[in-house]
N, C-alpha and C positions, 0 to 999 in steps of 0.2 A: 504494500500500500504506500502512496505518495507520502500520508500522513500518518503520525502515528499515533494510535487509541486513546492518548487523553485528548486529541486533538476531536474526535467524535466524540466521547464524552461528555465534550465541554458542548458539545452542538445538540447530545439527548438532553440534556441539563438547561438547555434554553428553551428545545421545544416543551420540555413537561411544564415550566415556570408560564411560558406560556397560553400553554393549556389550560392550567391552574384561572391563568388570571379571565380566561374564555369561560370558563366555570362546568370544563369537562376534566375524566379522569382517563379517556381512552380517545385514540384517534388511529385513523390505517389512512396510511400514505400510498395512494396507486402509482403504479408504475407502467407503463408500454413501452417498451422497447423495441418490440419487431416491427420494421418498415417504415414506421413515424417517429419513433423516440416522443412518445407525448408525454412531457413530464420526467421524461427519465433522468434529469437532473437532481429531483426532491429526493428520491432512495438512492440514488449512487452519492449525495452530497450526505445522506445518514446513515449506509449501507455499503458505501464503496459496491454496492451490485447493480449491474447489468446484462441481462440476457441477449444469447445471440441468436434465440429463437427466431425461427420466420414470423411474420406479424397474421398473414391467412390462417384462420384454422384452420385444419386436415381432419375430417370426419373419421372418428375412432381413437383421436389421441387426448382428448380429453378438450375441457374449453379454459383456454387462460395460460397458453403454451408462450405466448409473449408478454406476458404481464407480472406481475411481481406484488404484493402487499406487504409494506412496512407495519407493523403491529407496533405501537407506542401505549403501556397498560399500566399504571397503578405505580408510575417510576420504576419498573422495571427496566432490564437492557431491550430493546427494542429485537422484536420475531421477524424472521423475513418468511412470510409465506410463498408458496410459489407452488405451478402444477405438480411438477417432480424434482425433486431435489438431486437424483441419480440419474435420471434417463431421460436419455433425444438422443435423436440421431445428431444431433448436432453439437451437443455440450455437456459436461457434468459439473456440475457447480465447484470450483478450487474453493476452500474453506480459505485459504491464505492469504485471500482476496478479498474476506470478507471482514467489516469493521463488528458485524456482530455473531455472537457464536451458536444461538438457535436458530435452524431452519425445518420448515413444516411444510410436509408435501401435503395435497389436496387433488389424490389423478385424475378424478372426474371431472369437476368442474371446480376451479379455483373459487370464485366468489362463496359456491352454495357449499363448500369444505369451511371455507370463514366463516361463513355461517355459525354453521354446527358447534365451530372450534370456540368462537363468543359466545354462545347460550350456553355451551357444556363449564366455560369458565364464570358464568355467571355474570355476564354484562348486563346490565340492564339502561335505560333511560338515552339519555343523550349520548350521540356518540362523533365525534368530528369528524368527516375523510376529506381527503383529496385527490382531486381526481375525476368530478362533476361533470367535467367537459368532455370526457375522453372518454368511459366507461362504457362499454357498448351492452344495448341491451340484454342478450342473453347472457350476462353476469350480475347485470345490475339486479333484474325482477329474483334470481333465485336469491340472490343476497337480501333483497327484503323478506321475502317471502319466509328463507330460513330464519331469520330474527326478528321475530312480531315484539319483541319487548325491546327493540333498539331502539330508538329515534336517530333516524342518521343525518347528519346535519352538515351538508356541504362548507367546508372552510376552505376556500381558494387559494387564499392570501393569509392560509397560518403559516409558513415559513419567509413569506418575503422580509419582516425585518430581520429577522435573525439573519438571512442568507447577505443583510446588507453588511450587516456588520464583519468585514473580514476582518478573521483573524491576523497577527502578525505575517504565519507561515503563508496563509492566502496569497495575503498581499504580495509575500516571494515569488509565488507562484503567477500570480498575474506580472509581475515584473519580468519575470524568464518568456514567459507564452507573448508579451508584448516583443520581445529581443526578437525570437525567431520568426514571431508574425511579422515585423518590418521588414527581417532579412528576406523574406520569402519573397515578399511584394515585392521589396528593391528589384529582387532577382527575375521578377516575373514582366514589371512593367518594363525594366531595361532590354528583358528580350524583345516585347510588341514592338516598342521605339523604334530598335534595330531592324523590325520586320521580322524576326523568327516566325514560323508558323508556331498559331497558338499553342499545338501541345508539344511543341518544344520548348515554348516560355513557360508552361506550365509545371514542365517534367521538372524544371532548373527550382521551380516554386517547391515542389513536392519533396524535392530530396532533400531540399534544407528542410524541410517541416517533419520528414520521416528519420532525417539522422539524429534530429535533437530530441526523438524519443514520439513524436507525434502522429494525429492521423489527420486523412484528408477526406473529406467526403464530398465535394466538389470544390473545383477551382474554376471559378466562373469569369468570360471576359466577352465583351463584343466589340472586336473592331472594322474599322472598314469604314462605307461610302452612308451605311446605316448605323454605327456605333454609338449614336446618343437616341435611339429608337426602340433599344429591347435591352438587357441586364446579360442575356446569356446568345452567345451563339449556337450554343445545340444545347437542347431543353438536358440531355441525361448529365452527359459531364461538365458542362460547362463550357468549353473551349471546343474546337474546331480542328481538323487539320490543316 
């Protein structure tokens, strides 16, 4: 992990204080990851986790194959639920990855396993989540349906101040990601300048962004006789030949 455990810690210790002061004792942080990353910042910023799950579901492998639930309960360490904890075809959860140390599969269907998992612990009353926008319905209806004594109460904006307040280590960390962000660009706009074809100014962008530890998921440019008319010259990657 970039950061080390008192560093989450000190970020479950804000969200509960938080809570507290919101006047609940429980809240689930959703997650999506596969295809959209909706949110996927809120549990990887308390979870250090991320799934590499596809975001379609495939009929037979359960519902909630890209999504993830952060469980924050009574000052507890926070639970990361999720559909399997051990198996895909695609991933198995590294424990060494994770900032916390419970994790709770639910094969069938992730939301209607939360469920279950809250009434059997004895939740009752109000309950916070995140995640309102993104939740698709065949997770949402069994997750009410399973906890008639929930009241779940969308909270959008329970981590925006906290996530304001960086830490000192943050702060480092935005100071490095801003270093190799400028170099990439220098490197990128200097190739267009020159004329390179875009995805050789792009390549020159890439490789500084991937030697100093990072990733790319598009590197977008449009130049030419229409360059102040569209963001991207091909809609997938960004850049052009």
């Amino acid at each position: 992990m970039y950061f080390p455990k008192d560093e989450y810690e000190a970020r479950w210790a804000a969200v509960y204080a938080e809570l507290r002061r919101r006047g609940y004792d429980t809240a689930v942080v959703w997650q999506r990851t596969g295809g959209s990353y909706d949110r996927a910042g809120n549990v990887w910023y308390l979870a250090n986790y991320a799934s590499h799950n596809i975001g379609q579901e495939q009929s037979g492998f359960g519902v909630g194959q890209a999504f993830a639930a952060l469980l924050l309960h009574a000052g507890n360490q926070p639970e990361l639920h999720v559909l399997r904890a051990d198996y895909s075809e695609f991933e198995s959860i590294e424990r060494r990855h994770l900032a916390v140390e419970r994790i709770v599969s639910h094969p069938e269907n992730l939301a209607a396993g939360l469920a279950v998992y809250l009434t059997e612990l004895g939740v009752e009353g109000p309950v916070a989540y995140v995640g309102d926008d993104f939740l698709p319905a065949e997770m949402y209806r069994p997750l009410i349906a399973g906890s008639p004594a929930i009241e779940w109460v969308p909270e959008e904006d329970l981590l925006y101040r906290i996530q304001s307040n960086a830490s000192s280590r943050e702060q480092e960390l935005y100071r490095e990601i801003g270093d190799v962000s400028s170099r990439a660009l220098t490197a990128f706009m200097n190739g267009l300048i020159r004329g390179d074809r875009q995805c050789d100014a792009a390549a020159e962008a890439g490789k500084i962004i991937i030697a100093a530890g990072g990733g790319i998921q598009r590197i977008g440019c449009h130049t030419g006789p229409r360059g102040d008319h569209a963001a991207w010259d091909y809609p997938l990657y960004g850049y052009s030949r």
